[in-house]
FIKE-129062 format. One record per residue: chain; x, y, z of N, C-alpha, C in turn; residue number from 1; residue in three letters. Coordinates in steps of 0.001 Angstrom, whole numbers, plus 500000, padded with zeros to 6 digits. Example, Ala and Ser with C-alpha at 12.3 -4.5 7.8 and 13.67 -1.06 7.14 Angstrom:
- chain, nu, nv, nw, cau, cav, caw, cu, cv, cw, n, res
- A, 513190, 494310, 507800, 512300, 495500, 507800, 513200, 496700, 507800, 1, Ala
- A, 512850, 497750, 507080, 513670, 498940, 507140, 512900, 500030, 507870, 2, Ser
***
This chain:
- chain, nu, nv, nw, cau, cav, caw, cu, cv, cw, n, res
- A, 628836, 434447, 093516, 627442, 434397, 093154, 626700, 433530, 094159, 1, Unk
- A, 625495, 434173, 094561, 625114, 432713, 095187, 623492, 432941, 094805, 2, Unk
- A, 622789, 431567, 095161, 621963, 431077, 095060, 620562, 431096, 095565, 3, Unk
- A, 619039, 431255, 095628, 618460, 430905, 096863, 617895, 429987, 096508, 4, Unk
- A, 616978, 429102, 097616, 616380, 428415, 097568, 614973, 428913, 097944, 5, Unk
- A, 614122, 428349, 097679, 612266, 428787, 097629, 611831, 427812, 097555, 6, Unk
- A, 610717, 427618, 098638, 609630, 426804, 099173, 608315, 427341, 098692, 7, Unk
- A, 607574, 426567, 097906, 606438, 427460, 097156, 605517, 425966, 097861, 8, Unk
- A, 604476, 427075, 098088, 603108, 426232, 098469, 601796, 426703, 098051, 9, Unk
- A, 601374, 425544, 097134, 600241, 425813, 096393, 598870, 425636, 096947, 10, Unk
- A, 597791, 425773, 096459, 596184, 425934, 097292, 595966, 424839, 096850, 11, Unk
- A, 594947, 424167, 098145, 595048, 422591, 097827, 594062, 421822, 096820, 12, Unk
- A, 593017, 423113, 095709, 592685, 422155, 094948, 593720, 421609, 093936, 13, Unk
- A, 594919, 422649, 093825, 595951, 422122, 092698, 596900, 420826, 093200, 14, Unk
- A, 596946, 420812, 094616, 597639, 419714, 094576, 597264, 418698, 095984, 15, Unk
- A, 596096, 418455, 096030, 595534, 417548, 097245, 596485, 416810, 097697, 16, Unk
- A, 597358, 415870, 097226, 598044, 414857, 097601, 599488, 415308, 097776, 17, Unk
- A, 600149, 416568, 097677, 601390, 416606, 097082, 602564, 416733, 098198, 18, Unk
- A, 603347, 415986, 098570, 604081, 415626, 099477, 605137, 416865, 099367, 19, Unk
- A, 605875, 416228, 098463, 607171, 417346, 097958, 607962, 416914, 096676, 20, Unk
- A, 607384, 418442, 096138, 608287, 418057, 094400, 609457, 419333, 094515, 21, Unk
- A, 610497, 418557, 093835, 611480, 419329, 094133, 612283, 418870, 092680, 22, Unk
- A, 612665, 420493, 092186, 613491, 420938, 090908, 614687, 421674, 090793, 23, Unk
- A, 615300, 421821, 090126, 616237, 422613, 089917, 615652, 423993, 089022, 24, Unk
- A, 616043, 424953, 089598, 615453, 426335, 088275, 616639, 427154, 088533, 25, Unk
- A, 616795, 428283, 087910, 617942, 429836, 087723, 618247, 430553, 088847, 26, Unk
- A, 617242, 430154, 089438, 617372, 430727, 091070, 618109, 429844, 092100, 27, Unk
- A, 618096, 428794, 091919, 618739, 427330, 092781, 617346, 426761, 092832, 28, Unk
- A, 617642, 426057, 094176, 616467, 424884, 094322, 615404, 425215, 094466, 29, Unk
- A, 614147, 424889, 093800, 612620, 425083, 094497, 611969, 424037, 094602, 30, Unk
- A, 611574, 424234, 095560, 610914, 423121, 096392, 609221, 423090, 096989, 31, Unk
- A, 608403, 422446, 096123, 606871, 422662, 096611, 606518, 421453, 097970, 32, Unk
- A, 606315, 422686, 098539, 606326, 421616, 100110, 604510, 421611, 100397, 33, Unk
- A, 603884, 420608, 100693, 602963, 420497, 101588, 601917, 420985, 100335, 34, Unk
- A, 600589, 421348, 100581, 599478, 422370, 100401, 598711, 423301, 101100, 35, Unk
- A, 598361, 424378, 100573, 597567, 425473, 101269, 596741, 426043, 100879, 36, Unk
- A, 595555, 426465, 101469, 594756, 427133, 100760, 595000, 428547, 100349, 37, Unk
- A, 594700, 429243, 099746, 594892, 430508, 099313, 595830, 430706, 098607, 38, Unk
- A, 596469, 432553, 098672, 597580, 432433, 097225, 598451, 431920, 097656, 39, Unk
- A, 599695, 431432, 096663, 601290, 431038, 096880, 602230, 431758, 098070, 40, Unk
- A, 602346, 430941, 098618, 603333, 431594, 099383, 605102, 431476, 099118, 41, Unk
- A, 605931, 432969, 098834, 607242, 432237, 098623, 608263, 432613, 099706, 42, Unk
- A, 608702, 431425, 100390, 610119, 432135, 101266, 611797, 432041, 100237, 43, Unk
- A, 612432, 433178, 100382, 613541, 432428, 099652, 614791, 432728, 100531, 44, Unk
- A, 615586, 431617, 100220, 616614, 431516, 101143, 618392, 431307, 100346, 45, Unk
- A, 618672, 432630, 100806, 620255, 432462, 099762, 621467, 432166, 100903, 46, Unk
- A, 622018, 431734, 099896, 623166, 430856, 100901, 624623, 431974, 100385, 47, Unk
- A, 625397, 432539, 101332, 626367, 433182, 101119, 627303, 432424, 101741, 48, Unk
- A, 627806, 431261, 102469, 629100, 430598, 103002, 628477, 429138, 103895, 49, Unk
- A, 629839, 428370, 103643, 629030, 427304, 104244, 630934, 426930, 105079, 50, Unk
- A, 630225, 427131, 106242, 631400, 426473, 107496, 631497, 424852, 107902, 51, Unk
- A, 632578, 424032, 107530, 632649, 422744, 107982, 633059, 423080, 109419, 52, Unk
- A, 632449, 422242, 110693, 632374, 422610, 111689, 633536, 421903, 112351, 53, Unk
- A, 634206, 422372, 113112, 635236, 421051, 113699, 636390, 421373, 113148, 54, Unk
- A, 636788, 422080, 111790, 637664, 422023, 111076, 638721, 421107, 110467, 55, Unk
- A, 640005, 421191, 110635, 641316, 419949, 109829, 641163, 419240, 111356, 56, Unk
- A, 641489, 417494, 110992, 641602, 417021, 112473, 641982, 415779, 111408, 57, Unk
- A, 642741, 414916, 112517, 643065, 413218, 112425, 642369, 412631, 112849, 58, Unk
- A, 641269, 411191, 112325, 640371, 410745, 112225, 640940, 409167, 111757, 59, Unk
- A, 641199, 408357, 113155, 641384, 406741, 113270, 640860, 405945, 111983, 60, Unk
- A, 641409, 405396, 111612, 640762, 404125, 110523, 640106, 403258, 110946, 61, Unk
- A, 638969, 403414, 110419, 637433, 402502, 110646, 637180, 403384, 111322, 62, Unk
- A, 637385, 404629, 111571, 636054, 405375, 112518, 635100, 405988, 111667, 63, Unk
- A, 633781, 406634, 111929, 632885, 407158, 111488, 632254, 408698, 111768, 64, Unk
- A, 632839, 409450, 112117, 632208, 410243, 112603, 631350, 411552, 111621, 65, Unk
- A, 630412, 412018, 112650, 629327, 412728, 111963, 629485, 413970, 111447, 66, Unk
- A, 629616, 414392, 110248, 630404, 415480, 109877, 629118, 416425, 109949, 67, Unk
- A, 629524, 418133, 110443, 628081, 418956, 109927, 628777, 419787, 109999, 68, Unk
- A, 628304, 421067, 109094, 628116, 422375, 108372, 627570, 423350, 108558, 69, Unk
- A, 627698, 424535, 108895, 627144, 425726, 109481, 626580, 426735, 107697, 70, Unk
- A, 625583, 426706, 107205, 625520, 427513, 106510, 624862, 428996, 106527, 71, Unk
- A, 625552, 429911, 106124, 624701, 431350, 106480, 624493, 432119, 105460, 72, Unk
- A, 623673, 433029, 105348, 623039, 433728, 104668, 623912, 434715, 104228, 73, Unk
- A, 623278, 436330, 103542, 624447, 437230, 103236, 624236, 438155, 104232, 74, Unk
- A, 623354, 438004, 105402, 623422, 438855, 106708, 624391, 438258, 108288, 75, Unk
- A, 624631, 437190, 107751, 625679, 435916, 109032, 624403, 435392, 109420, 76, Unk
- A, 622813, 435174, 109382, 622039, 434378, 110075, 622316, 432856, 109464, 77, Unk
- A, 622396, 431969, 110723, 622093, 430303, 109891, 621314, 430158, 109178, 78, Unk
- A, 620856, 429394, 108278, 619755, 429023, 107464, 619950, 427484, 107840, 79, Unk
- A, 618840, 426432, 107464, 618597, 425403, 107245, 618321, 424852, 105567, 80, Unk
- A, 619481, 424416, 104983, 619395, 423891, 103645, 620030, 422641, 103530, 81, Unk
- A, 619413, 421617, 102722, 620586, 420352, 102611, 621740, 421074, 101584, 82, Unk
- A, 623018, 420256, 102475, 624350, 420219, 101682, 624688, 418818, 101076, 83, Unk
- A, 625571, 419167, 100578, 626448, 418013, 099401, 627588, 417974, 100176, 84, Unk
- A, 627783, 416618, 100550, 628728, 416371, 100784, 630066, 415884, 099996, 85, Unk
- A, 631699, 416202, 099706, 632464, 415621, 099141, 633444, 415046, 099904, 86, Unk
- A, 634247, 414042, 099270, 635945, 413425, 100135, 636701, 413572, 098349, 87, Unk
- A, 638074, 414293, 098485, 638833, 414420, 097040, 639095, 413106, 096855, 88, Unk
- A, 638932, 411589, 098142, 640423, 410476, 098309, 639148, 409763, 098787, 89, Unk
- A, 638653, 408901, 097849, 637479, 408286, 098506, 638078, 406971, 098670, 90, Unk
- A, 639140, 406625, 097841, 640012, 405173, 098960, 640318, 404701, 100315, 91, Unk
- A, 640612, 406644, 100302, 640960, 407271, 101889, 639678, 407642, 102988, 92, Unk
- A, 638611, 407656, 102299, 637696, 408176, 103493, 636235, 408855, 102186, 93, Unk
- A, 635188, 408623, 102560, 633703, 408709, 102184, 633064, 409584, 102617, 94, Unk
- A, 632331, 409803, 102544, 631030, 411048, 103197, 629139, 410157, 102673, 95, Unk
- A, 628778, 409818, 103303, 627030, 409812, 103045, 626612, 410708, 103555, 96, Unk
- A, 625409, 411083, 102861, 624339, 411983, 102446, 624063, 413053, 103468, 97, Unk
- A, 624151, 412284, 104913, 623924, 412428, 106367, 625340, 413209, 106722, 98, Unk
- A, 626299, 413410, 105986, 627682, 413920, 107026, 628300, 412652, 107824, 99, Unk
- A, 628045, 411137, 107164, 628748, 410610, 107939, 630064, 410036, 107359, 100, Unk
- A, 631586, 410556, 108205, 632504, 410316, 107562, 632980, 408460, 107845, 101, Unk
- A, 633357, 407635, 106923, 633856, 406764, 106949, 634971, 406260, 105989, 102, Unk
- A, 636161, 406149, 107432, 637370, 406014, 106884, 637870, 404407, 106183, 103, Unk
- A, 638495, 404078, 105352, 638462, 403062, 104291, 640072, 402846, 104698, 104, Unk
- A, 641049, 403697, 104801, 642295, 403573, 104401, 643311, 404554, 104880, 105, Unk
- A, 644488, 404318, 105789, 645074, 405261, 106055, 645483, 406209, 104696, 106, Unk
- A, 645876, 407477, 105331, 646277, 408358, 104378, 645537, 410169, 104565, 107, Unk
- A, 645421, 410782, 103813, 644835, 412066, 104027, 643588, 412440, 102546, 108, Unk
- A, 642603, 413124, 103242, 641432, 413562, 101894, 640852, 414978, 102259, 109, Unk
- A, 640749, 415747, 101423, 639890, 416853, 101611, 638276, 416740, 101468, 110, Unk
- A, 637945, 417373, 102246, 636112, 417406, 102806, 635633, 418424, 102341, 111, Unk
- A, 634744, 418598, 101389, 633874, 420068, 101197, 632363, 419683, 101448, 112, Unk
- A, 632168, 420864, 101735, 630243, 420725, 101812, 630015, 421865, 100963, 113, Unk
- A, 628574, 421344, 100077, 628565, 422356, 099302, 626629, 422779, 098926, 114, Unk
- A, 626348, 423932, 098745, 624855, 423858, 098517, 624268, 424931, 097897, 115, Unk
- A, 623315, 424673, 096730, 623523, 425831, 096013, 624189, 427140, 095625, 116, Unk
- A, 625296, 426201, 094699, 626143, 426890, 094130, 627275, 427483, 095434, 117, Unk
- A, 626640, 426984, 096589, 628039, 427828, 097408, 628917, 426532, 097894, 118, Unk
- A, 630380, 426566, 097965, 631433, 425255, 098122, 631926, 426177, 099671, 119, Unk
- A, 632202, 424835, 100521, 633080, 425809, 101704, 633885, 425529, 101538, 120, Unk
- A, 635333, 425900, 102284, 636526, 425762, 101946, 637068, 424795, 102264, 121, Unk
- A, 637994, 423931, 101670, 638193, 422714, 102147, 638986, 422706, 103840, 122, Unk
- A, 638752, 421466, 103490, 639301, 420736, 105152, 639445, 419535, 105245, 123, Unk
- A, 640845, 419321, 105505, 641663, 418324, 105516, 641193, 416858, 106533, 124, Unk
- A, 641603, 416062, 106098, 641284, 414658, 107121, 642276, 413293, 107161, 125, Unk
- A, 643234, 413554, 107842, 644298, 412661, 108464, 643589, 411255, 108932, 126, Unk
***
């Protein structure tokens, strides 16, 4: 199953000030970006697979490196969506918000990235 995401932008007497409100709905994420005049505009964007880039690799204790994710659509085009980052062994190694991995502890953890409703497949970290 997967998900899209939609960027809705409203005419700016409804929302003069409105930066970005962002919800969860049945569809996945929607997200009111910016203001515009005239009618609503909707783009929507579905996520069919999400590639951890780099794949399984051994990764020094105390290093940090920048983890990122290829996600694509159900035609193979990239899209631009935030992912979720996971570690199964967070004794062993972390993820922030950004993809940045930081290792805590020798040993091994699995890495997923994940984003509306789509999980990629794991990948290992020595």
């Amino acid at each position: 199953m997967s998900c899209q995401w939609r960027i809705l932008t409203a005419p700016r007497r409804r929302c003069p000030r409105l930066a970005r409100v962002v919800a969860w709905s049945l569809v996945g994420l929607v997200a009111g970006v910016g203001c515009r005049r005239g009618a609503d505009a909707i783009t929507s964007v579905t996520v069919a697979a999400i590639t951890i880039d780099g794949g399984p690799r051994a990764v020094e204790r105390g290093a940090d490196p920048l983890l990122t994710a290829t996600v694509r659509n159900e035609t193979g085009d990239t899209v631009v969506v935030p992912v979720v980052w996971r570690s199964s062994v967070e004794a062993v190694a972390t993820i922030d918000r950004t993809g940045r991995l930081v290792t805590h502890d020798t040993g091994s953890t699995i890495v997923t990235a994940s984003s509306l409703g789509v999980t990629s497949q794991p990948v290992q970290f020595r």
